[in-house]
NUVEX-239757 format. One line per 10 residues: number of its first residue (from 1); for each residue x, y, z of N, C-alpha, C. Coordinates in steps of 0.001 Angstrom, whole numbers, plus 500000, padded with zeros to 6 digits. Example, Ala and Ser with C-alpha at 12.3 -4.5 7.8 and 13.67 -1.06 7.14 Angstrom:
NUVEX-239757
1	513190,494310,507800,512300,495500,507800,513200,496700,507800; 512850,497750,507080,513670,498940,507140,512900,500030,507870
end
This chain:
NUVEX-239757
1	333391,295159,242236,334805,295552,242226,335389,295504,243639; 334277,296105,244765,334974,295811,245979,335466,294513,246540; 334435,293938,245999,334371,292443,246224,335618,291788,245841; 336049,292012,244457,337061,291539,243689,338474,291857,244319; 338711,292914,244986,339849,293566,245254,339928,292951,247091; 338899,293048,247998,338938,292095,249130,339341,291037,248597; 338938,289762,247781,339491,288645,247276,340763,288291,246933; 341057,289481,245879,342996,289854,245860,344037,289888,247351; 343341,290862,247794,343589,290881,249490,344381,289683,250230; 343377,289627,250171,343222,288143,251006,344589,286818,250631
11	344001,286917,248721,345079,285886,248549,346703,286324,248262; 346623,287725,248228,348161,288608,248861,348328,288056,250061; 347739,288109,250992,348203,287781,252501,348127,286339,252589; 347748,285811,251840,348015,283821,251737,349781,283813,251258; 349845,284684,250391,351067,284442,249593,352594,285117,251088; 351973,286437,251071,352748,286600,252041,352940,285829,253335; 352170,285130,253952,352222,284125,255175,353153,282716,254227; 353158,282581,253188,353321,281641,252550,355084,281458,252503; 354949,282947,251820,356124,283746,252093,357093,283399,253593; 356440,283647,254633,357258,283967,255720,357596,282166,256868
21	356680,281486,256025,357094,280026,255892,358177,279366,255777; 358926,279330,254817,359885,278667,254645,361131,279307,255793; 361365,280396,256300,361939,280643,257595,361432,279532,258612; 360126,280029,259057,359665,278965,259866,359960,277552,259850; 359649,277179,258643,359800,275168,258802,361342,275127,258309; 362604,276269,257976,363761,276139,257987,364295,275851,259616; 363846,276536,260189,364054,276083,261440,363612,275066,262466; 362093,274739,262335,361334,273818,262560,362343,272621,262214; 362613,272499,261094,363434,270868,260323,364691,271212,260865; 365423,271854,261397,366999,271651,261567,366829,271336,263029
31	365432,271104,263737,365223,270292,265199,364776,268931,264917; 363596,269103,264176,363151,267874,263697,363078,267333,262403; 363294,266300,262613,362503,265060,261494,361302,266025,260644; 361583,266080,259041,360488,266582,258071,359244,265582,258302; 358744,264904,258428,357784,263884,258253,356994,263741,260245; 358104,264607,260877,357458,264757,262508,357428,266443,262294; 357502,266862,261613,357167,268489,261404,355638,268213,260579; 355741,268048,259445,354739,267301,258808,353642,266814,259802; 353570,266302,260123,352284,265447,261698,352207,266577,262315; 352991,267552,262911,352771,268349,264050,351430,269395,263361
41	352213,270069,262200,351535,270888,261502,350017,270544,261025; 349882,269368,260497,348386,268792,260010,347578,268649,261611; 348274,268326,262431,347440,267564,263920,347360,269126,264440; 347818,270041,264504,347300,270894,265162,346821,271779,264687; 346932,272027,262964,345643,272514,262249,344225,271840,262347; 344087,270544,262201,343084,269632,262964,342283,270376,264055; 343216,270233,265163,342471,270656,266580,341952,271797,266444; 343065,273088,265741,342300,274121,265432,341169,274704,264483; 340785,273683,263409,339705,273836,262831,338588,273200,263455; 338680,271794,264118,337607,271384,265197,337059,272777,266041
51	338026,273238,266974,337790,274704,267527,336965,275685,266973; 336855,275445,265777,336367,276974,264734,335113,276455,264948; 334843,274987,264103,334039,274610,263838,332709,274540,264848; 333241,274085,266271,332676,273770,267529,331957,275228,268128; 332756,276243,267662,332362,277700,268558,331706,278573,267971; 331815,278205,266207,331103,279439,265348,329833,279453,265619; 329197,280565,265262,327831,280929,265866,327002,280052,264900; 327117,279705,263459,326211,279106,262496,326523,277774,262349; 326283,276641,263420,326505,275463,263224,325775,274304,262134; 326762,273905,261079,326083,273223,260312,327073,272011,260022
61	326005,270726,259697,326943,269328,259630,327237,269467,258079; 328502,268530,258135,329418,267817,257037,328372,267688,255723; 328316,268449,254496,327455,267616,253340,328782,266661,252890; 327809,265394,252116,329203,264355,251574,330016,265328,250757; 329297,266332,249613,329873,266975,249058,331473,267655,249439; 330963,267727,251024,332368,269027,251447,333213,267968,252102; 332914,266599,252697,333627,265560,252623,334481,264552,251806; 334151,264824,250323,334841,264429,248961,335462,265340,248954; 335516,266865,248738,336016,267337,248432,337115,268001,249556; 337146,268033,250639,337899,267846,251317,338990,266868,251482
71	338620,265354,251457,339177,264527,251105,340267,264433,250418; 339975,264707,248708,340475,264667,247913,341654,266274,247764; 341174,267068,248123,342602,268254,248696,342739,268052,249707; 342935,267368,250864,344033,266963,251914,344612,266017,251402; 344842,264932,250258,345300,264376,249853,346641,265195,249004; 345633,266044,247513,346869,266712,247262,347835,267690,247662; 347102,268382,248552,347614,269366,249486,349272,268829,249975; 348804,267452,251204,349891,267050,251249,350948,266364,250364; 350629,265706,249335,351701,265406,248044,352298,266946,247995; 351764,268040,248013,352391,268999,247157,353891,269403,248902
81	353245,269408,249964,354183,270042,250631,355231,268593,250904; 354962,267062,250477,355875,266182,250710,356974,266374,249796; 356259,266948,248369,357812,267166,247618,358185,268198,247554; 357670,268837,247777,358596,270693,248218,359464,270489,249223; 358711,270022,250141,359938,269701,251282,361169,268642,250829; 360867,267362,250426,362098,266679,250296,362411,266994,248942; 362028,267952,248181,362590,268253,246468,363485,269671,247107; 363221,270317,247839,364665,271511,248729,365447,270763,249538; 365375,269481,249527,366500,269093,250339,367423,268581,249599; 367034,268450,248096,367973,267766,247272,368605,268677,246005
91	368518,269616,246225,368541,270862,245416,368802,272220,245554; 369500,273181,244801,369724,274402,245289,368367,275284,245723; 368139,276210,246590,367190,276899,246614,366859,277367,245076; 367765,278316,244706,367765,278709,243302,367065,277502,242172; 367295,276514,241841,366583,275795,241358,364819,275268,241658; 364898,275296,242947,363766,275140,243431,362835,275703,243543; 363062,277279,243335,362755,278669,244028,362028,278675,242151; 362967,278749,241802,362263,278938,239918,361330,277721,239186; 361699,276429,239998,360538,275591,239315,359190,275336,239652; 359154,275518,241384,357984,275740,241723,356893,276669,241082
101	357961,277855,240632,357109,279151,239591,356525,278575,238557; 356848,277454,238185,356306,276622,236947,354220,276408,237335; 354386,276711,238093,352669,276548,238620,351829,277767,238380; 352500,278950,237827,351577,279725,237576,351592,279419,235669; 352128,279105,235428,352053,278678,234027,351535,277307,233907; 351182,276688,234887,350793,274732,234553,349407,275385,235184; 349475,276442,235726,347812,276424,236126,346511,276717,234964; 347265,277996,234145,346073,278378,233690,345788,276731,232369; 346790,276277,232443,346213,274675,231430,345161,273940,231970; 345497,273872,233100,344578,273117,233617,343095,273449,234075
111	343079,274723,234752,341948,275427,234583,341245,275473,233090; 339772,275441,232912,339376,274877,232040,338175,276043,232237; 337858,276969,234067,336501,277633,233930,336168,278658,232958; 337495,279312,232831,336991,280604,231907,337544,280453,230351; 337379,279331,229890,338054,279278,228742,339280,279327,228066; 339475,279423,226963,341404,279517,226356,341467,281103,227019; 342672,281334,227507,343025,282406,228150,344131,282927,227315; 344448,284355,226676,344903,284671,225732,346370,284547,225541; 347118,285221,224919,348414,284810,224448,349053,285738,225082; 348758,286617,225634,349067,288030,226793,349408,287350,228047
121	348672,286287,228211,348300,286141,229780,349930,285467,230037; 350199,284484,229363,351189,283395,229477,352560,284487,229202; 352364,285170,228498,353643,286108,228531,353822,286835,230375; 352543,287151,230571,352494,287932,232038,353229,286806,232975; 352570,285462,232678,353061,284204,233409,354642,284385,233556; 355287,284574,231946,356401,283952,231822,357761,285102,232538; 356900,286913,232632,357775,287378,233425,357659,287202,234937; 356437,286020,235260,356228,285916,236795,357517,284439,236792; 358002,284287,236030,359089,282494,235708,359886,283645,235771; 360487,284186,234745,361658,285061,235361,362142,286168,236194
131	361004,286708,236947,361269,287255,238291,361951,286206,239023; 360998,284719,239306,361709,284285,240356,363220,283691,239887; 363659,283210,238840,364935,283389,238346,366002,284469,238602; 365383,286130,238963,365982,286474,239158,366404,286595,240577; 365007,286605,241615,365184,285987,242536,366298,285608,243380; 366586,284140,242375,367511,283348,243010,368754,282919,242192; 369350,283631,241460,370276,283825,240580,371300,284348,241173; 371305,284782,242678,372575,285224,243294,373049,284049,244091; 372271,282865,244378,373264,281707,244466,373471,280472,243896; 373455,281247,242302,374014,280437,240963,373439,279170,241313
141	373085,278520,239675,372048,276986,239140,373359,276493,239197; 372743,275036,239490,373242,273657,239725,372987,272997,238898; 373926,271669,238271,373337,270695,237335,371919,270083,238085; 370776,269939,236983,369580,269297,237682,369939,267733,238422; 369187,267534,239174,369495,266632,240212,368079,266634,240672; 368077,265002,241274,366439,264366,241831,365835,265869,242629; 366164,266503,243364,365195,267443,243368,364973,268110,242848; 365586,268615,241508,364793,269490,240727,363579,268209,239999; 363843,267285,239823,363002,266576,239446,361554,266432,240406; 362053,266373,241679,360771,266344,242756,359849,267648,242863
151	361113,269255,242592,360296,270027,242734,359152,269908,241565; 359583,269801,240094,358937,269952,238801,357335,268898,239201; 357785,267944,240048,356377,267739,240113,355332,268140,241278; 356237,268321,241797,355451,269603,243064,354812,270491,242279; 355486,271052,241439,354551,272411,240615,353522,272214,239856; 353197,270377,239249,352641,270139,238402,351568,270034,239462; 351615,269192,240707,350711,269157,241598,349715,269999,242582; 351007,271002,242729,350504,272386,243352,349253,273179,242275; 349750,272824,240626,349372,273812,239897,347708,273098,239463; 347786,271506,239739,346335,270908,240054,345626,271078,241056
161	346066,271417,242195,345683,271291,243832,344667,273023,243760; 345358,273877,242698,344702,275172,242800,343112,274709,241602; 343364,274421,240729,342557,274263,239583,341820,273092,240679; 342035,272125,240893,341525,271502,241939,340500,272237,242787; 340391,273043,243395,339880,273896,244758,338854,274527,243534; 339414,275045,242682,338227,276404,242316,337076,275364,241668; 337736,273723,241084,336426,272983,240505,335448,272586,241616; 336087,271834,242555,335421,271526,243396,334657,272341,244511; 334682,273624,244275,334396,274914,245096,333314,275916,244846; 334234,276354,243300,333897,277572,243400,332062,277132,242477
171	331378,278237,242927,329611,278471,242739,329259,277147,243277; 329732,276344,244159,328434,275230,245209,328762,276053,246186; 327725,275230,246788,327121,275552,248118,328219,274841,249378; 329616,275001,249527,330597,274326,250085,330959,275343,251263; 331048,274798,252321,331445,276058,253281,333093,275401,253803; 333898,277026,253344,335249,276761,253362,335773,276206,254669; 335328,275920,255693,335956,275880,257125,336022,274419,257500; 334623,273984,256865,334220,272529,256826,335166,271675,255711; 335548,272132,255030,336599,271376,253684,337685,271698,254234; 337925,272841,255419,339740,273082,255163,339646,272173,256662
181	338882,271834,257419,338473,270748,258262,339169,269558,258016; 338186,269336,256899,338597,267606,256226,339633,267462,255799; 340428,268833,255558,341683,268663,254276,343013,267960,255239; 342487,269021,256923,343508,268744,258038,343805,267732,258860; 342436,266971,258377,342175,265576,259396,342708,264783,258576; 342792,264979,256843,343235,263717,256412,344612,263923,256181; 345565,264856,256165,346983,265291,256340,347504,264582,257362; 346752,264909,258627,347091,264348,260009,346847,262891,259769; 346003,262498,259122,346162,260712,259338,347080,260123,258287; 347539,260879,257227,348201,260347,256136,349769,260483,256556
191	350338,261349,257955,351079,261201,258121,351491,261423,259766; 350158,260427,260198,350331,259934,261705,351681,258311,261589; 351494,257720,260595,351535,256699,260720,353732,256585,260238; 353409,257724,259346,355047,258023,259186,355977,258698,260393; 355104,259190,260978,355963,260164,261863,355796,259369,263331; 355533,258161,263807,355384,257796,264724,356810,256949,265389; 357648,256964,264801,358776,256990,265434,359620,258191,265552; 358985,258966,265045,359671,260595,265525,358756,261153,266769; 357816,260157,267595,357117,261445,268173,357719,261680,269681; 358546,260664,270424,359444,261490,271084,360106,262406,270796
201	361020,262506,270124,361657,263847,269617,360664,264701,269611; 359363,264615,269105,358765,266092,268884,358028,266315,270385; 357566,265524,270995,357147,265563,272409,358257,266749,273391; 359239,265945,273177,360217,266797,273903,361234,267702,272790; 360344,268509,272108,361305,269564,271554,360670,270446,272403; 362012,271577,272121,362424,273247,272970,360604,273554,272243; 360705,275016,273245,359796,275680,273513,359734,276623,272309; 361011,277066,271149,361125,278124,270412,360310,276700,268743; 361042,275377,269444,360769,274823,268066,358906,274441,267831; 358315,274710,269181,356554,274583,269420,356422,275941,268930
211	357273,277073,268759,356333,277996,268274,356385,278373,266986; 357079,277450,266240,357793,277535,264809,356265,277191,264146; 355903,275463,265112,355304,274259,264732,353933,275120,264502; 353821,276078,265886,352095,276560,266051,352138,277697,264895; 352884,278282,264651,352699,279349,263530,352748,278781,261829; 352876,277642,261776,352828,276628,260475,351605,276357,260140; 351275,275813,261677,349631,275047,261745,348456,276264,261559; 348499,277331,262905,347587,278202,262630,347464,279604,261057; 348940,279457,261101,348664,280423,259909,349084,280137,258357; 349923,279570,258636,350110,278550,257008,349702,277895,256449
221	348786,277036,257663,347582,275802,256977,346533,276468,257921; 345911,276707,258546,344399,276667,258902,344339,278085,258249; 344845,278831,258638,344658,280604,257953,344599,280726,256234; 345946,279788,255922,346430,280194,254158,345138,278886,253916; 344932,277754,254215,344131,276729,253744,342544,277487,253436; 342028,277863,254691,340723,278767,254751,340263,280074,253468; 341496,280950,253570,341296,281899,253334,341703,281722,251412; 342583,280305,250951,342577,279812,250001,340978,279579,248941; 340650,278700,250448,339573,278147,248985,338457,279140,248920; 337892,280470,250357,337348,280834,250384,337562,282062,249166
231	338714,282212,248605,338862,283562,247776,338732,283158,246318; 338966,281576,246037,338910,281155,245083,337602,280945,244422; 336751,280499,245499,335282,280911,245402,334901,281878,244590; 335741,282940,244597,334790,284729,244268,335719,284784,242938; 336713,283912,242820,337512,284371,241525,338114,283336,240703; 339209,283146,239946,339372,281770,238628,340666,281444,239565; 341109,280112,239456,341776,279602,239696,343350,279894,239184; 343259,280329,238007,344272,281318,237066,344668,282703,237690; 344078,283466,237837,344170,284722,238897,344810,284401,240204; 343910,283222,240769,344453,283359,242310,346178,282801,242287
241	346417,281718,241354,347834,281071,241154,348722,282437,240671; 348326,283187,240064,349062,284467,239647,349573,285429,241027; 348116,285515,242228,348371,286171,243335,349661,285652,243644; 348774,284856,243966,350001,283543,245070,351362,283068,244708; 351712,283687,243387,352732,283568,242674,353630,284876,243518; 353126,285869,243768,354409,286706,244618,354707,286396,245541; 354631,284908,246268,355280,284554,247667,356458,284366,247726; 357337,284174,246570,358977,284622,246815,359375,285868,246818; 358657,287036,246747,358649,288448,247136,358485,288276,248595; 357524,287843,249185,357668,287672,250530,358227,287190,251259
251	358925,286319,250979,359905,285165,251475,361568,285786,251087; 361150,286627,250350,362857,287614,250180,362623,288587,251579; 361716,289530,251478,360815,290297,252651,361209,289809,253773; 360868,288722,254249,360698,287771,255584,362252,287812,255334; 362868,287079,254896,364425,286921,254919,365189,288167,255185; 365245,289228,254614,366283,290190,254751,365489,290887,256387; 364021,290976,256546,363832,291657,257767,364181,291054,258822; 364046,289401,258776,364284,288633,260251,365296,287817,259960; 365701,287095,258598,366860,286404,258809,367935,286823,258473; 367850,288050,258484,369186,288659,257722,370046,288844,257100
261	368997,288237,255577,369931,288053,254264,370119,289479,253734; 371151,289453,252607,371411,290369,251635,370373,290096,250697; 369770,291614,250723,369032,291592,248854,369877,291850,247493; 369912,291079,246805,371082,291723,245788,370366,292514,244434; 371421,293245,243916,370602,293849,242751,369671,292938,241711; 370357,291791,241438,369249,291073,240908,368003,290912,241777; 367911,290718,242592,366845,290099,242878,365758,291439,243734; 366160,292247,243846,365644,293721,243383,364880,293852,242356; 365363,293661,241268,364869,293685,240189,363763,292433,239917; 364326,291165,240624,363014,290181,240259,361913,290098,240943
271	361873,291552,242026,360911,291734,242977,360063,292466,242006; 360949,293401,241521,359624,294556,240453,359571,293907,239587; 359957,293269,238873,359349,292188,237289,358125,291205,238119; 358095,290696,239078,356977,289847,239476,356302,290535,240090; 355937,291547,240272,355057,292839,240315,354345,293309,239844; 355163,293667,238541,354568,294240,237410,353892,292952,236496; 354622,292019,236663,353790,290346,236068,352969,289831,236468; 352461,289990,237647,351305,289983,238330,350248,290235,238045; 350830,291546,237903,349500,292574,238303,348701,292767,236443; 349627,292809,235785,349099,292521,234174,348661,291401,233775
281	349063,290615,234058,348464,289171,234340,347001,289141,234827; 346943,289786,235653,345774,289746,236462,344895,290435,235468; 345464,291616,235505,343882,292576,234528,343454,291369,233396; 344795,291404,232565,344186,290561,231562,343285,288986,231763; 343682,288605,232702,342851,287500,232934,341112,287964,233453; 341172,289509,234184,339805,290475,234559,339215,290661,233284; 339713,290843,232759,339072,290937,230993,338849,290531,230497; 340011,288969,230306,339025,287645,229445,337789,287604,230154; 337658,287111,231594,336555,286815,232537,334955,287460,231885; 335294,289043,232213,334543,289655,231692,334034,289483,230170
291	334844,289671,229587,334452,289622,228276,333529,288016,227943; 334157,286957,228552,333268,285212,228272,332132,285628,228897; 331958,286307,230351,330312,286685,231042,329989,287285,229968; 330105,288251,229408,329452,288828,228688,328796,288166,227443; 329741,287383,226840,329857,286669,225402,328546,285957,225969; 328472,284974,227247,327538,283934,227669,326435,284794,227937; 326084,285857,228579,324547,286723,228749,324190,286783,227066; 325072,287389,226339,324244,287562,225325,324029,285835,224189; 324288,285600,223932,324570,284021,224099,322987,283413,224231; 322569,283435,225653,321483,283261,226009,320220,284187,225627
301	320653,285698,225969,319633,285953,225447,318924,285657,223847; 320008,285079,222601,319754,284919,221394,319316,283716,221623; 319351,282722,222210,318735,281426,222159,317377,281699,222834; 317641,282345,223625,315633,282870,223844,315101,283530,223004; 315603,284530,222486,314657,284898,221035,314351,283939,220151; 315369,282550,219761,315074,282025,218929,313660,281164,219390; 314108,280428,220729,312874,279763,220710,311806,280599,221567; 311428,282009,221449,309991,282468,221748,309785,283176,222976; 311191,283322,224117,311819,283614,225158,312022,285154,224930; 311678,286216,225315,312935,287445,225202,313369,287556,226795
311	314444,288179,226654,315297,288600,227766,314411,288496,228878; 313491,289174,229232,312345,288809,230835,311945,287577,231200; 312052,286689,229845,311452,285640,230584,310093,284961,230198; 309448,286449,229552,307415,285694,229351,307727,285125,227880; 307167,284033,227643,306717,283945,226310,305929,284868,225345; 306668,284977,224465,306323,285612,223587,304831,284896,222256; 304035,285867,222018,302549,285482,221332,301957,285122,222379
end
């Protein structure tokens, strides 16, 4: 249980850094070029996971394993932040803000570890869809337009990129630092090659827009990337998309404390509905979990009685 609740932790404070993001690269992009923000962020998560890697006390090389799988989430990783980013540039926040939420409901489909997940759970989902509706309902929906179309597949991608991590992750022998490594090196090369006529501009940007860039890299991607796959490890891929689902609670948070928005009564209210959707969400998904371990111990132990096995192990006669 302690274990379980550090894990929650953790991917609360992914969501909240996640949260306090979109301030950051709001400002970051109104200096630069999205696609030379993009490069800055992957290249100096790079350097800083080399760093980790180079100084930690338990030095161990690359298995291919954590090299595929690295690979293959720095790939989707970045699809998911190429259309978030250019799917909010074509679209109201409010639209964007509610379809991305579409990923805690496209997740538990795709997740496949703990089985059909009950008819409770998707209701918990569906008041975590209309929290963020309420959210962002104080600056009224727009006819859909190409970015709501870009976000919808951001969410479909985001909501693979999680189910993604917990297959390729969770119970091997994968060490998270070494994959969120690979994830950063291949971000950085997938969009060295786009951003290379932006890299004057980013060479010579102000000193406030390098510290936008370094708080993206170290704590949005090397911190939220790390502390991602490492929590997903200990728990379902369904749960953690549920955590990580209150980062427009944080990103309201971050906004009214430093950018100095108005909270309005709606969205008051879509703070405590994705709260309370969360967090029921969660048990119930603690319970299916439990209940399939359980179903599977005993499970096994009846197939060892049958063939001559009891529960210890010795053959029986």
């Amino acid at each position: 249980m302690h274990v379980a609740r550090r894990t929650d932790a953790v991917l609360l404070l992914v969501a909240l850094v996640w949260g306090s993001s979109y301030l950051a690269a709001k400002t970051a992009t109104a200096a630069l070029p999205v696609l030379a923000v993009l490069f800055a962020r992957y290249a100096l998560s790079a350097v800083a996971c080399g760093a980790l890697v180079a100084f930690r006390r338990r030095k161990r090389a690359w298995t291919r394993a954590e090299v595929r799988a690295g690979s293959l989430l720095g790939m989707t990783q970045a699809a998911v932040l190429v259309l978030e980013t250019y799917g909010v540039a074509h679209t109201s926040a409010a639209n964007a803000g509610l379809i991305i939420s579409l990923t805690i409901v496209l997740t538990p489909l795709l997740d496949r570890t703990g089985g059909r997940l009950p008819g409770r759970f998707f209701l918990a989902a569906a008041c975590c869809v209309a929290a963020v509706g309420l959210l962002t309902v104080g600056t009224g929906f727009q006819a859909p337009r190409l970015g709501d179309g870009l976000m919808l597949v951001a969410a479909a991608v985001r909501a693979g990129h999680v189910a993604l991590v917990g297959r390729l992750t969770a119970g091997r022998p994968v060490d998270p630092l070494n994959i969120t490594a690979v994830q950063t090196v291949v971000g950085a090369a997938l969009f060295l090659p786009l951003a290379l006529g932006h890299l004057p501009e980013l060479f010579h940007s102000s000193g406030a827009t390098w510290m936008q860039l370094v708080y993206l890299a170290l704590f949005c991607s090397v911190f939220a990337f790390l502390a991602q796959t490492w929590a997903v490890q200990g728990t379902s891929a369904s749960r953690a998309s549920l955590l990580l689902g209150t980062e427009p609670i944080w990103a309201v948070a971050v906004g009214i404390g430093i950018g100095g928005e108005r909270l309005t009564v709606w969205a008051g209210l879509g703070a405590v509905l994705m709260v309370a959707g969360t967090y029921w969400g969660q048990a119930i998904e603690r319970a299916h979990r439990t209940t399939a371990a359980a179903c599977d111990v005993s499970g096994d132990d009846v197939r060892r009685r049958v063939s001559g096995v009891p529960v210890g192990g010795r053959p029986t006669g």
